[in-house]
C-alpha positions as CSV (number, residue, x, y, z in Angstrom):
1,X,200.2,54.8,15.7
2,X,196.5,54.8,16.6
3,X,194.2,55.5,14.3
4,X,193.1,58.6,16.8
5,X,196.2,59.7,17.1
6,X,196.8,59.8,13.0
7,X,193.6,62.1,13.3
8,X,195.0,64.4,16.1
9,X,197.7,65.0,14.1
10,X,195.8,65.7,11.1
11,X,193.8,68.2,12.5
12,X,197.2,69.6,14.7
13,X,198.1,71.2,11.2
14,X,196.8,74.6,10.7
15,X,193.4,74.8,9.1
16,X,194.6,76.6,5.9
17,X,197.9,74.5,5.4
18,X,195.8,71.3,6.2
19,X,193.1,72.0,3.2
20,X,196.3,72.7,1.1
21,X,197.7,69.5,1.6
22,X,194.6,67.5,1.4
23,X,193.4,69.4,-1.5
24,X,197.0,68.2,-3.1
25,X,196.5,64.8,-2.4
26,X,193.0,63.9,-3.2
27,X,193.5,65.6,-7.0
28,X,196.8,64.5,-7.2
29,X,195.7,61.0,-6.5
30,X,192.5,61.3,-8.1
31,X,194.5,61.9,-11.6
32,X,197.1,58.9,-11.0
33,X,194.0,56.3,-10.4
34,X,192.1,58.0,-13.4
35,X,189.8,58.7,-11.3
36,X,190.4,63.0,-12.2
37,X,191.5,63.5,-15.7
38,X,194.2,65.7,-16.3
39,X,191.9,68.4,-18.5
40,X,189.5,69.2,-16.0
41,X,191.7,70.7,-13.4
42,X,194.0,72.5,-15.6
43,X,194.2,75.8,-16.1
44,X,191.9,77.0,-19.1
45,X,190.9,80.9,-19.5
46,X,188.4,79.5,-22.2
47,X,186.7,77.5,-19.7
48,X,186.5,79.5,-17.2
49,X,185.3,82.5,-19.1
50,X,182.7,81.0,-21.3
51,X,182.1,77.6,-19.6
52,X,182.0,78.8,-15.7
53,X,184.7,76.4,-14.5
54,X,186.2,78.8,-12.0
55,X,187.9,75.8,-9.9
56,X,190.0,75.9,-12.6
57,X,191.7,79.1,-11.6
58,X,193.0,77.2,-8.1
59,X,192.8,73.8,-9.2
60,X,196.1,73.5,-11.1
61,X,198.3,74.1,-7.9
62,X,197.0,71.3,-6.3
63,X,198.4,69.0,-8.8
64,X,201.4,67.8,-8.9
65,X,203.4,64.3,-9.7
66,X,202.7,61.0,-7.8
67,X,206.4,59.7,-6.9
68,X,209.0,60.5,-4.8
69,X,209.5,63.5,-5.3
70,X,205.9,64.3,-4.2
71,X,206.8,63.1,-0.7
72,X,209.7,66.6,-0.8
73,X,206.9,68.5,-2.3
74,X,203.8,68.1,0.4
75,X,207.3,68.4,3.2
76,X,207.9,71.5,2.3
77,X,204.4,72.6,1.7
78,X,203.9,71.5,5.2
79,X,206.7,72.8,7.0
80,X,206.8,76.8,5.2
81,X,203.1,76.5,5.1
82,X,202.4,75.9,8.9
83,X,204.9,78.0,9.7
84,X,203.9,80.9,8.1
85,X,200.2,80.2,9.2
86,X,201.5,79.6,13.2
87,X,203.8,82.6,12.7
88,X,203.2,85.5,10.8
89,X,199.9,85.2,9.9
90,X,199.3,83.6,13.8
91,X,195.6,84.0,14.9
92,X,194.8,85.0,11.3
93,X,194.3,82.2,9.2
94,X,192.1,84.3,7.3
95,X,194.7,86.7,6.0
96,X,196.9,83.3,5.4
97,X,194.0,82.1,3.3
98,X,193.9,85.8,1.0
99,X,197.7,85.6,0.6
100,X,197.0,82.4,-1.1
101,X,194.1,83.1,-3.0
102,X,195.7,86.4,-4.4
103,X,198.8,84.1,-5.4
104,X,196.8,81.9,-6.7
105,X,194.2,84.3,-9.2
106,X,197.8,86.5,-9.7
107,X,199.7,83.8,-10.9
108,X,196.9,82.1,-13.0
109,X,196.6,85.5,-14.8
110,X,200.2,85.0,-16.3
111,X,200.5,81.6,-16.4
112,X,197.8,81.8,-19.1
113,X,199.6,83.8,-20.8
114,X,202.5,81.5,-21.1
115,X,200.7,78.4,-21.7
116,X,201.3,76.7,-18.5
117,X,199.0,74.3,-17.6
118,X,199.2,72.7,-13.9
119,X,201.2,75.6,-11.2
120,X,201.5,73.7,-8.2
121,X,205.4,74.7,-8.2
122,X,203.9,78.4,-8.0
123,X,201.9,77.9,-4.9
124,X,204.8,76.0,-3.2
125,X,207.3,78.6,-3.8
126,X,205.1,81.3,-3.3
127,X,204.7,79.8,0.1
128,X,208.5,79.6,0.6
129,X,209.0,83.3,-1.1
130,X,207.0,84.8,2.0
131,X,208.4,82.8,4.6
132,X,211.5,83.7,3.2
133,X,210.6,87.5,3.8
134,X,209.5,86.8,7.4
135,X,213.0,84.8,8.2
136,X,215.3,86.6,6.4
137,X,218.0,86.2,8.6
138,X,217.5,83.1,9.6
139,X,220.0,80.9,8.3
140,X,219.3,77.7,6.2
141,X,221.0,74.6,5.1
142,X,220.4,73.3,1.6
143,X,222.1,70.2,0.1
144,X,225.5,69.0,1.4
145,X,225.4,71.0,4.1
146,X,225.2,74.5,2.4
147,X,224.3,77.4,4.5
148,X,222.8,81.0,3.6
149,X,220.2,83.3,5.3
150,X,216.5,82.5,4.1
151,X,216.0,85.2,2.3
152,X,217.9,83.7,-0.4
153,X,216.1,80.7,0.0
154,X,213.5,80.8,-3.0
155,X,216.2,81.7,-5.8
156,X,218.3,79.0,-4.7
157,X,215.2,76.8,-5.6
158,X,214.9,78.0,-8.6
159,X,218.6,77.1,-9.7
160,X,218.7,73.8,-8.8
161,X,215.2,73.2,-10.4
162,X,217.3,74.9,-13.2
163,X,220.3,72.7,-13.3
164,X,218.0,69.3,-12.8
165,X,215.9,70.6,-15.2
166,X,218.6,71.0,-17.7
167,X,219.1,74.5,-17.9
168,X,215.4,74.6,-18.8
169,X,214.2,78.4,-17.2
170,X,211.4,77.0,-13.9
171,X,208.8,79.9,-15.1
172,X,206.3,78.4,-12.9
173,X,208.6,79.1,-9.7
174,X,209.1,82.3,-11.0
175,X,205.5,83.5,-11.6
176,X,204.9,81.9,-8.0
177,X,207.8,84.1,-6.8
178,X,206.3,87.3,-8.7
179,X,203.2,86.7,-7.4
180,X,204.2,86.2,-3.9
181,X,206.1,89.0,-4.0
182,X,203.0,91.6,-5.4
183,X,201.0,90.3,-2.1
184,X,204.3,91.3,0.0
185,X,204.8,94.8,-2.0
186,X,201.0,95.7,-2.1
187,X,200.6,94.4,1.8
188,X,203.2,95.5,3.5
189,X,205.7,97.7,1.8
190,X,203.7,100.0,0.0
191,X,201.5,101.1,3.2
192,X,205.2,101.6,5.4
193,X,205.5,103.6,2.8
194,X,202.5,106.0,3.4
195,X,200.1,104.1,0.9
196,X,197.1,102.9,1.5
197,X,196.4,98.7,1.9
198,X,195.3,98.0,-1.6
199,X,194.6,94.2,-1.0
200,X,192.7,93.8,2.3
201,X,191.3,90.5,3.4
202,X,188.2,90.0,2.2
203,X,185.1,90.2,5.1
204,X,184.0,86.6,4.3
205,X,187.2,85.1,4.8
206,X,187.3,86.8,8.5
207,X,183.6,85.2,9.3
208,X,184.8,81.6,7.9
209,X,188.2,81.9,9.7
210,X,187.5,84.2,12.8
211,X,190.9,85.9,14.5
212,X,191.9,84.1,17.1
213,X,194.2,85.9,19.9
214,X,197.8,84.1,19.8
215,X,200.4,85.3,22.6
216,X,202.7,87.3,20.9
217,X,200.7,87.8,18.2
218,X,198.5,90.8,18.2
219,X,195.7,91.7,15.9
220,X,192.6,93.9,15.7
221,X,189.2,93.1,16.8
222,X,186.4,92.2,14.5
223,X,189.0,90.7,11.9
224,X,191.4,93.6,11.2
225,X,194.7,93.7,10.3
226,X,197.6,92.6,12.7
227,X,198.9,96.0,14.8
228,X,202.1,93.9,15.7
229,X,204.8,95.3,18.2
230,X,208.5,95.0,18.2
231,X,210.2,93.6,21.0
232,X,209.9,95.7,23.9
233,X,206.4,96.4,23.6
234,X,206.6,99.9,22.0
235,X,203.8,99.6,18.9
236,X,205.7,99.2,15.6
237,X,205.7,102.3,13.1
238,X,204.1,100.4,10.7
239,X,201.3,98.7,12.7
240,X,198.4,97.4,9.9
241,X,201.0,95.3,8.3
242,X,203.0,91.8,8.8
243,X,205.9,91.6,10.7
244,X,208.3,90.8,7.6
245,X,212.0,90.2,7.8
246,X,212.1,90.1,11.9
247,X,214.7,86.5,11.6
248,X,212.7,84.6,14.0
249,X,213.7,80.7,14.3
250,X,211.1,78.9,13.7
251,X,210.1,75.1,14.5
């Protein structure tokens, strides 16, 4: 392949997804050739608090194992990641981008906690967690052939990481899992519910990633929230939010 086209496709990826990956490589790398030591991208509250090393809180999800498993890793990050970006959050990149840095600052705060070091299983199954809650009823095929709906997606996951791991529990999944699922309650459930949107994108994020306006997708001017419609064009009751759980097929 050209070397242009290798570029095209780069840049094809959505913007967010795109720095996610790169970001993932280049520190993942940069720590296999020595090049990065290990200690000054984990995570460290000490550091960060009396020291001013606030990459730390987003630098341990970009880290993860340089073999082959790392080639499953950055597919999946790819494939839930653009999708979610392209889909849900379509136009919005911004919003795409706060989902992932309230994961990321949600899950640091526990991980601390339990002494976990480097949480780029956190990010990546935060990532699938949320896709899972937009394609819930999609269905999905897992090894040999095993079929379920998406929404069970995430747990399944876990277990096998469970059973390979053996029987050791994968807290960093389920922090990532927690996490992802605070953004979901906090952005979407609790306002259907009459609440008010306690985690609204930040401004800044909307002036480095403008809206764009995506067919299907709608949202408000100036960088607001998505007022999305359900088929048939009558506005949805709880306009503001995502559009969770609508089963679309993706890819």
């Amino acid at each position: 392949m050209p070397d242009n086209e290798l570029v095209a496709a780069y840049k094809s990826i959505p913007i967010v997804t795109r720095t996610l990956l790169t970001a993932t490589i280049l520190i993942s790398f940069g720590i296999a050739v020595h090049a990065i030591s290990y200690y000054s991208v984990m995570l460290d509250f000490q550091a960060i608090m009396y020291r001013f090393h606030i990459h730390r809180l987003f630098t341990p999800f970009f880290v993860t194992g340089v073999s082959f498993n790392m080639l499953f890793d950055l597919y999946f990050l790819f494939t839930y990641g653009s999708q979610l970006e392209q889909s849900t959050f379509a136009g919005r990149s911004a919003d795409f981008a706060w989902f992932i840095i309230f994961t990321c600052l949600s899950s640091s705060v526990i991980a601390n906690y339990m002494g976990l070091p480097y949480l780029f299983q956190s990010l990546l199954i935060a990532v699938i967690y949320l896709w899972s809650q937009s394609n819930s009823d999609r269905i999905v095929s897992f090894m040999f052939g095993i079929q379920f709906k998406a929404v069970y997606f995430p747990w399944v996951l876990m277990a096998y990481n469970f059973v390979l791991g053996g029987a050791m529990i994968p807290w960093s999944m389920i922090i990532g899992a927690a996490s992802a699922h605070l953004y979901y309650f906090l952005d979407s459930q609790y306002p259907a519910m009459g609440g008010p949107r306690l985690i609204p994108t930040p401004s800044l994020l909307y002036r480095i990633l403008p809206a764009q306006e995506v067919a299907g997708a709608g949202f408000t001017a100036g960088g607001g929230t998505a007022a999305n419609f359900r088929s048939g064009g009558a506005p949805a009751a709880d306009a503001g939010g995502h559009r969770w759980g609508t089963g679309n097929r993706l890819g």
